[in-house]
C-alpha positions as CSV (number, residue, x, y, z in Angstrom):
1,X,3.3,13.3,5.7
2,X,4.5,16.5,4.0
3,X,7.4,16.5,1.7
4,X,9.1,19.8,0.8
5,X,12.3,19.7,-1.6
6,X,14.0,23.0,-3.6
7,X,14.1,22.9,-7.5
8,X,16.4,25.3,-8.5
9,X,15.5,26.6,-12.5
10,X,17.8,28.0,-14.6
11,X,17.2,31.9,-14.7
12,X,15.0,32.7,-17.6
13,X,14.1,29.4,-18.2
14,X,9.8,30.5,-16.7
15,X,7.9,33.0,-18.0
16,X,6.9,35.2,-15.9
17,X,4.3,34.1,-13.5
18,X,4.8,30.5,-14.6
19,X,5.7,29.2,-11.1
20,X,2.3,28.4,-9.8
21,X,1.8,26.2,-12.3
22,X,5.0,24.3,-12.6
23,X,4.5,23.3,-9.2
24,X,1.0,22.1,-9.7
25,X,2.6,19.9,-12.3
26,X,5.7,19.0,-10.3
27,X,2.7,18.0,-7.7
28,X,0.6,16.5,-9.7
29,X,3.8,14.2,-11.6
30,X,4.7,13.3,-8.1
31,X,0.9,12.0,-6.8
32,X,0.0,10.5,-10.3
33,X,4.0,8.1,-9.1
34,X,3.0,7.7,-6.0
35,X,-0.4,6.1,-7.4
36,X,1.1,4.3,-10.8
37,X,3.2,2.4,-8.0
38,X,0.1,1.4,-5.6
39,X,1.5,3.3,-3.1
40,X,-2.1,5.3,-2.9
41,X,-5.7,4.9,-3.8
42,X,-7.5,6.7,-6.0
43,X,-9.5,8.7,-3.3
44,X,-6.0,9.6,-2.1
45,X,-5.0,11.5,-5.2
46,X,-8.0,13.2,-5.6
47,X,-8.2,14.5,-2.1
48,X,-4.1,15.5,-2.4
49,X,-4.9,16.7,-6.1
50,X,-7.7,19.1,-4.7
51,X,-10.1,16.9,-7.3
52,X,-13.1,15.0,-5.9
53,X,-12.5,11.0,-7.3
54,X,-14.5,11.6,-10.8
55,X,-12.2,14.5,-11.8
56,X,-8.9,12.5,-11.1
57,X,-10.6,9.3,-13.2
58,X,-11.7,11.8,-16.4
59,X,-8.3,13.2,-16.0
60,X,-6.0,10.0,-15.9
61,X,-6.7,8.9,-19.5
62,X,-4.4,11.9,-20.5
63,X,-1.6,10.9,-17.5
64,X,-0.4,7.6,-19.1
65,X,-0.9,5.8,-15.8
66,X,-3.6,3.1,-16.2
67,X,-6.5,2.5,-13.8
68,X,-6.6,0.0,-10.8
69,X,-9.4,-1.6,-9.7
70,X,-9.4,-1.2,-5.9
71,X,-11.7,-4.0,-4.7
72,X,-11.8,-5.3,-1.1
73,X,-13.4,-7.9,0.7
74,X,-16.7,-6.5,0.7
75,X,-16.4,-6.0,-3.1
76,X,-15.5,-9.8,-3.7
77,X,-17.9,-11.1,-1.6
78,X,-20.5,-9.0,-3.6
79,X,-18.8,-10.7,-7.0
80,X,-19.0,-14.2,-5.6
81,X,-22.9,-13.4,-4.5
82,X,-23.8,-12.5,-8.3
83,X,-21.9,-15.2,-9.8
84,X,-23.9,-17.5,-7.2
85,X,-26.9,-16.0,-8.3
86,X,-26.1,-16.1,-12.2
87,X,-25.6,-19.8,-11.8
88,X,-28.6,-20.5,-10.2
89,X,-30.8,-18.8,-12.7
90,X,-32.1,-21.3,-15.2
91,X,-31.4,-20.6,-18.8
92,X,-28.7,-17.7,-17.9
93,X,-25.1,-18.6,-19.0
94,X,-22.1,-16.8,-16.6
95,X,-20.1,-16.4,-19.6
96,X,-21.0,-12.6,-19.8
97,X,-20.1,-12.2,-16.3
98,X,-16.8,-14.1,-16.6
99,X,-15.9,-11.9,-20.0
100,X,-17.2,-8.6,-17.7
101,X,-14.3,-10.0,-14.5
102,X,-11.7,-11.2,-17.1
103,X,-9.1,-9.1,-15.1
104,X,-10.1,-10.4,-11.8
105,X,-8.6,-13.7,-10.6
106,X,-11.3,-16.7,-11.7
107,X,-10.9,-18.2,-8.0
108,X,-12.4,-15.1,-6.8
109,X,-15.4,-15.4,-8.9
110,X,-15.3,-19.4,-7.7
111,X,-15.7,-19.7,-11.6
């Protein structure tokens, strides 16, 4: 989908030459939204920011939006696996791994 809108600025109010990068901002304010709102992944705003994924995560730090972990159900099943195997490891406690997923749901884990 392409959105186009008009921004009318007061006169005098960009330096000359300024444009090009008022709308990269304007852009970049309107991805960095649509992400903030899990509306996109990061993968999207990279690819719309011209950035590849790396770039848009060293870059979000200075955004004020906070990460989100994007997992699916190849990603949990990977999670449950490890815990499985932590558990059945003599001697190996899964408190590290449970301090490691504190943000993830503890049924997900099956902790």
């Amino acid at each position: 989908m392409k959105l186009a809108f008009e921004l009318n600025v007061p006169d005098g109010a960009l330096a000359p030459g300024a444009e090009a990068e008022l709308l990269r901002s304007v852009k970049q304010q309107a991805i960095l939204k649509l992400y903030a709102d899990d509306r996109i992944t990061t993968g999207e705003v990279a690819g719309a920011l011209g950035l590849t994924r790396i770039q848009f995560l060293d870059l979000l730090p200075s955004t004020g939006v906070k990460f989100h972990v994007e997992l699916d159900e190849e990603d949990f099943a990977g999670l449950r696996q490890s815990a499985m195997n932590m558990r059945a490891r003599p001697g190996v406690e899964c408190s590290r791994l449970r301090q490691q997923s504190s943000e993830l749901p503890g049924a997900v884990l099956g902790l």
